[in-house]
C-alpha positions as CSV (number, residue, x, y, z in Angstrom):
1,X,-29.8,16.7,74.2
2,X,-28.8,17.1,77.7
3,X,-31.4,17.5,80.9
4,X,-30.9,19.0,84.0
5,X,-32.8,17.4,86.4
6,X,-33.4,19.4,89.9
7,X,-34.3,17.3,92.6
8,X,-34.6,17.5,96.3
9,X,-31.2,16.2,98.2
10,X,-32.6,13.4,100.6
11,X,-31.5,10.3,99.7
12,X,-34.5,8.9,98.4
13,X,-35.4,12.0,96.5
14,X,-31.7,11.7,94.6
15,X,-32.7,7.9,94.1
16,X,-35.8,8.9,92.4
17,X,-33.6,11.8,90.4
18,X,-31.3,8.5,89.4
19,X,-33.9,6.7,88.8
20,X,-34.8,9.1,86.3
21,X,-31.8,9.4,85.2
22,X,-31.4,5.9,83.9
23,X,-35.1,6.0,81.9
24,X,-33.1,9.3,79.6
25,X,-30.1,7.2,79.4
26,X,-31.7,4.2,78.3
27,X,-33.5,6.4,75.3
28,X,-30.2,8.3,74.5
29,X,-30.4,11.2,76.5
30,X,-27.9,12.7,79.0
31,X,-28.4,14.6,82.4
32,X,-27.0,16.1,85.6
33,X,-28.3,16.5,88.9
34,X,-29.1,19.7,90.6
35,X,-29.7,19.4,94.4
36,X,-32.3,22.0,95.6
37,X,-32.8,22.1,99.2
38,X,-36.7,23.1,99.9
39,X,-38.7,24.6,102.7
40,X,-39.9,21.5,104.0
41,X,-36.6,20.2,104.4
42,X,-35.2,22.9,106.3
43,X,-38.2,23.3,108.5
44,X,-38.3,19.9,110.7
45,X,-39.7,21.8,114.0
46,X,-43.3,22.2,113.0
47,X,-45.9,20.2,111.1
48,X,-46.6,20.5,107.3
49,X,-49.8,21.7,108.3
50,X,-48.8,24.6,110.6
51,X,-45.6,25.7,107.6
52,X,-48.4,26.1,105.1
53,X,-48.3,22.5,102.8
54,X,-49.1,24.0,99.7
55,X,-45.5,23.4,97.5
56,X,-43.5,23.3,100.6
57,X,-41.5,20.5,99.1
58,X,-42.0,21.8,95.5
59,X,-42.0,25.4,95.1
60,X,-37.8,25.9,95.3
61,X,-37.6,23.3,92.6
62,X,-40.3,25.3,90.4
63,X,-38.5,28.3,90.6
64,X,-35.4,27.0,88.9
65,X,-38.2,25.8,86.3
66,X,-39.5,29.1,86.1
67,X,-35.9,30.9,85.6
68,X,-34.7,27.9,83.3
69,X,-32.1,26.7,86.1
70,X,-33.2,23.4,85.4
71,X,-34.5,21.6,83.0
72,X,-37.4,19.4,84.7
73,X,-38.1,18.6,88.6
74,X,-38.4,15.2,89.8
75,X,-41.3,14.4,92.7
76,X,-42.7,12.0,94.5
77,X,-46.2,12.3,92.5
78,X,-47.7,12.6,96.6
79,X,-45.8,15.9,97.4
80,X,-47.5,17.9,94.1
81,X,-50.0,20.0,95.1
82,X,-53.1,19.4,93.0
83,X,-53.6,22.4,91.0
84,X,-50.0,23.6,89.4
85,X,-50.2,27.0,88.1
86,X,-50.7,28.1,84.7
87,X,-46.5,28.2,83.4
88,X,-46.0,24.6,84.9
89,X,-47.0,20.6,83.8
90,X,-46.5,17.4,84.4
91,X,-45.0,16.1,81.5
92,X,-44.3,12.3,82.8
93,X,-45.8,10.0,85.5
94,X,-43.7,6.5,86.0
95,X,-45.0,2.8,86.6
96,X,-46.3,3.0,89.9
97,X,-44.7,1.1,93.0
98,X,-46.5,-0.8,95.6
99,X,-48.8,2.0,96.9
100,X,-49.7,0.9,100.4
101,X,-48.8,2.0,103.9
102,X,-46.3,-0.1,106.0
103,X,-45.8,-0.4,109.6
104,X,-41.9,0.0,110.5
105,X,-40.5,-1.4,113.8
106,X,-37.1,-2.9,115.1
107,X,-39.9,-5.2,117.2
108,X,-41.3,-7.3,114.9
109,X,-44.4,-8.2,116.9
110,X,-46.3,-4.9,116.6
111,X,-49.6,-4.9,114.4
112,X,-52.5,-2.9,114.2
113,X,-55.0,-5.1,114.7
114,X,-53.1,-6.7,117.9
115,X,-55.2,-4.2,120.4
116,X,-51.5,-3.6,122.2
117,X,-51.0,0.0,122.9
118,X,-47.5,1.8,121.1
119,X,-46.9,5.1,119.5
120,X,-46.5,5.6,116.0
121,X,-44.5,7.9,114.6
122,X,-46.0,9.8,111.5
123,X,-46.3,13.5,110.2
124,X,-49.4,12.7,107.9
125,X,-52.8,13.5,108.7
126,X,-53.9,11.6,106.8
127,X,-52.5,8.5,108.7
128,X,-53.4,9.8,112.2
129,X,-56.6,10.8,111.3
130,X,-57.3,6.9,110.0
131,X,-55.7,5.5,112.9
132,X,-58.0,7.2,115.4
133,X,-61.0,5.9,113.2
134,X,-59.6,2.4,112.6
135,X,-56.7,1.8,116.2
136,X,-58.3,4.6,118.7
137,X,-55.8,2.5,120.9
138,X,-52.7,3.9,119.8
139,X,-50.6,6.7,120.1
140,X,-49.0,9.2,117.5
141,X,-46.1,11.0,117.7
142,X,-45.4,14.1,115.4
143,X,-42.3,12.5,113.2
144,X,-40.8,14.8,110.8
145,X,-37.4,14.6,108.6
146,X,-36.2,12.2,105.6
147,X,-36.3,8.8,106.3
148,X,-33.4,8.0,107.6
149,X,-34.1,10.7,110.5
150,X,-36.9,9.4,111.3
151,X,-35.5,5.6,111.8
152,X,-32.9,7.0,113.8
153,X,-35.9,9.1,116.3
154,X,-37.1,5.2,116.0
155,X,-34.3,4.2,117.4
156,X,-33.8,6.7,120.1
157,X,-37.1,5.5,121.4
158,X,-39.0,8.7,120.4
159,X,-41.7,6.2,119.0
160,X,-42.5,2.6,118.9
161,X,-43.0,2.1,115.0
162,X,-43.2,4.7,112.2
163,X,-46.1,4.8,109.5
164,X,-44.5,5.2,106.1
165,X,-45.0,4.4,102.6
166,X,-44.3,0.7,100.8
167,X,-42.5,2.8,98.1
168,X,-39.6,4.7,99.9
169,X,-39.0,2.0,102.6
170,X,-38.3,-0.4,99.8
171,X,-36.4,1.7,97.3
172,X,-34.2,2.4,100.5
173,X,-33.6,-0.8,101.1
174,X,-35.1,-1.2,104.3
175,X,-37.9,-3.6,103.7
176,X,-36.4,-5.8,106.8
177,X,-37.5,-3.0,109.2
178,X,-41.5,-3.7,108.1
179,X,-43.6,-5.3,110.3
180,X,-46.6,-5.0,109.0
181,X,-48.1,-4.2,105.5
182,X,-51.4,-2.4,106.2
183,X,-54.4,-3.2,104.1
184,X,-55.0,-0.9,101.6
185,X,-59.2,-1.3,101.9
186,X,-58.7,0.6,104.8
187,X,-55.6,2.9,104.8
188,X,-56.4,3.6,101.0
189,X,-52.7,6.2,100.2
190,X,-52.8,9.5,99.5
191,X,-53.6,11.1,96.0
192,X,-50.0,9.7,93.9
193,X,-48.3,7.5,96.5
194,X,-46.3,4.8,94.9
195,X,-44.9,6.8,91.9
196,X,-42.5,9.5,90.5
197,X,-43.6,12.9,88.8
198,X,-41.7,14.7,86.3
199,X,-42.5,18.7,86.1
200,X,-41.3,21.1,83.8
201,X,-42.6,24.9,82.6
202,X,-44.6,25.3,79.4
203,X,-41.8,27.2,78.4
204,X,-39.6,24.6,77.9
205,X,-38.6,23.6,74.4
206,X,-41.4,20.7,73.1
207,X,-39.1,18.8,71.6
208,X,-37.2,18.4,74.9
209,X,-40.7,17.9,77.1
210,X,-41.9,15.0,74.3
211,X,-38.2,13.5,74.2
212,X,-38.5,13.1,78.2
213,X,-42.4,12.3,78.2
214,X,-41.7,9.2,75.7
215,X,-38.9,8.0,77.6
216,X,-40.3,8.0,80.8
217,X,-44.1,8.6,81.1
218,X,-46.3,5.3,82.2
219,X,-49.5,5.7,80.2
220,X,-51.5,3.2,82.4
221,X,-50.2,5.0,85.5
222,X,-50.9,8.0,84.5
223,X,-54.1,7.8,83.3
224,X,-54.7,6.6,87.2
225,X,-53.1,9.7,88.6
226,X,-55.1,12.3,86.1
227,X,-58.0,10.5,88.4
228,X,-57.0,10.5,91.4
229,X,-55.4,14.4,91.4
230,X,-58.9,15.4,89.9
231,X,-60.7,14.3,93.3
232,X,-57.9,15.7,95.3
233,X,-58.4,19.3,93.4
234,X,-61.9,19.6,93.8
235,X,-61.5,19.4,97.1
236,X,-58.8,21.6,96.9
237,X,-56.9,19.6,99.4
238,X,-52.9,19.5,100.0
239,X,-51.0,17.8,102.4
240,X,-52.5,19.0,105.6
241,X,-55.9,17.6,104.0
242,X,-56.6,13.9,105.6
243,X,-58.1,12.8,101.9
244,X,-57.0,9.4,100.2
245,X,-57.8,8.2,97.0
246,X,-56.5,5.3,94.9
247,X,-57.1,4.6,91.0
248,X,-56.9,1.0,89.6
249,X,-57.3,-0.9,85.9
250,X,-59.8,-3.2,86.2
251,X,-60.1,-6.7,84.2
252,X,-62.3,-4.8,81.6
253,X,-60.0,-1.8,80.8
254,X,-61.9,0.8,82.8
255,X,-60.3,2.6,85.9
256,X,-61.7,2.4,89.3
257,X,-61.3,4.9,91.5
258,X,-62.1,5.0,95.4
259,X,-61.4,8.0,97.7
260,X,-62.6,9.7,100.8
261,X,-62.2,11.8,103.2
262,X,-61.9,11.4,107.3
263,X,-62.3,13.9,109.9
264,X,-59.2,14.7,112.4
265,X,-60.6,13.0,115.0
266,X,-61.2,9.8,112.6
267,X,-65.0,10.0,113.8
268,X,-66.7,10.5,110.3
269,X,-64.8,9.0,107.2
270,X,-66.7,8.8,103.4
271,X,-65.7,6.8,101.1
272,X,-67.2,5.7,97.6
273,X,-66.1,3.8,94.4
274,X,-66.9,5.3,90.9
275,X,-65.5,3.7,87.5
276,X,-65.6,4.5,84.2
277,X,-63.6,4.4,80.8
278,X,-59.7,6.2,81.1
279,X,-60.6,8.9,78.5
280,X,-62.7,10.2,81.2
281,X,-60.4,10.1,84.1
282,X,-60.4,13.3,85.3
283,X,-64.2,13.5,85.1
284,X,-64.4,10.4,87.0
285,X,-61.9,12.0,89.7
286,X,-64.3,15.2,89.6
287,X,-67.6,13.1,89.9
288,X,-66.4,11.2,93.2
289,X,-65.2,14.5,95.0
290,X,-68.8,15.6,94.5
291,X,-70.1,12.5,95.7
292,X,-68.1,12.8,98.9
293,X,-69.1,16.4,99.2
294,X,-72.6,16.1,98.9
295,X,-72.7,13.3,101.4
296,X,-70.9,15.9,104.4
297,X,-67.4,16.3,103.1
298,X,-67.9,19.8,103.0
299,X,-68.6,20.4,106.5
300,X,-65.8,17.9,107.6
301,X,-63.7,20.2,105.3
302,X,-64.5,23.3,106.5
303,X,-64.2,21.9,110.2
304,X,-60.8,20.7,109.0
305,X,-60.0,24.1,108.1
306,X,-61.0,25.7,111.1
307,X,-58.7,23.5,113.0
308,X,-55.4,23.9,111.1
């Protein structure tokens, strides 16, 4: 049984495809990698919001699923949009990373909570939308581009810091560079930070799609992600959406999930914690997006939308 795996050609999206590549060849499975360049990486002049979000880093990749180019698709789980259409699946999640945000800075002294004014360099809305509610202080700075671009606009002095995630600082081997590890009881991540998502088409052979899903799929992890991508698609949010939400086992075997929502100008943010048992992730994921709705998110949505 050989996979093709299609993956975006940034270097941390080929160490994820790798990555990936060593879980098959540990269970006696070969592969090759097919580098798929996407809209969002060829687009580095405007935000994700103003390109359209929705599968900007995906939708190349699920066309060679769709035409049987490839095999399966490797993602950072955070890049999906929450609602896949009807002829593709996720067929794996793996053991999730460190899921917090880090601050990243050549000056070492830079914190959030220091009350010293710098720009931070992010493209997420999420992040600048809970940095005006929690730092009103500081500064961002549109930063777009794989990571390595955006260290080097670090370095150019386009910003003072950069806002990223634990996950691909770390697997890029640039964990000197952090400054700072933010708290994740305030900057909760977005909906799958921290872990790698394997798609394929329903069309693809079941032996093949169960041969990769034992090999590779994290049943605790993704039992957390059927959570938290259940609040993020009932509020039918994407990328350009400043939502978070972050599922957890607890002590007692159940999963705790807390999400929320924050306007852009970080003046309103909702947040809540629901639990319940794993069987009933994705109701759970479901119940706290309606929580969060009936208590405004709806109109900080719709404002949202108005604005983007």
């Amino acid at each position: 049984m050989h996979i093709r795996i299609g993956t975006r050609s940034s270097r941390l999206a080929v160490w994820q495809a790798e990555h990936i590549q060593t879980l098959l060849q540990q269970g006696g499975l070969s592969s090759e990698l097919v580098l798929i360049e996407t809209k969002g990486d060829l687009v580095l002049d405007r935000s994700l919001a103003k390109i359209g979000s929705k599968g900007v880093f995906t939708q190349e990749l699920e066309d060679q699923l769709r035409d049987g180019s490839i095999d399966i698709a490797v993602h950072s789980a955070k890049d999906l949009p929450s609602s896949l259409p009807a002829d593709l699946t996720i067929i794996a999640f793996t053991e999730r990373e460190q899921a917090n945000d880090v601050l990243v800075s050549r000056n070492k002294s830079l914190s959030l909570s220091s009350g010293q004014p710098f720009r931070i360099g992010t493209s997420s809305t999420r992040r600048v939308a809970l940095l005006k509610h929690y730092c009103p202080h500081l500064t961002t700075v549109e930063m777009r581009g794989n990571l390595q671009t955006r260290i080097r606009k670090l370095d150019e002095g386009q910003c003072d810091a950069l806002l990223l995630a634990y996950a691909g600082v770390h697997r890029m081997g640039y964990d000197d560079l952090i400054a700072e590890q933010l708290p994740i009881t305030e900057f909760i991540p977005a909906v799958g930070q921290g872990t790698i998502a394997i798609e394929a088409a329903t069309a693809l052979d079941p032996l093949v799609s169960e041969a990769i899903t034992q090999r590779i799929d994290h049943a605790p992890t993704a039992a957390c992600l059927r959570a938290e991508r259940a609040f993020l698609a009932r509020l039918e949010g994407g990328c350009s959406i400043p939502s978070f939400a972050l599922a957890h086992w607890t002590s007692d075997q159940t999963i705790s999930l807390t999400g929320g929502l924050v306007s852009l100008d970080g003046s309103q943010l909702l947040r809540e914690t629901f639990t319940s048992s794993p069987v009933e992730a994705s109701a759970l994921g479901h119940s706290l997006a309606e929580a969060i709705l009936e208590r405004g998110g709806d109109v900080i949505l719709q404002q949202i939308r108005q604005q983007l």
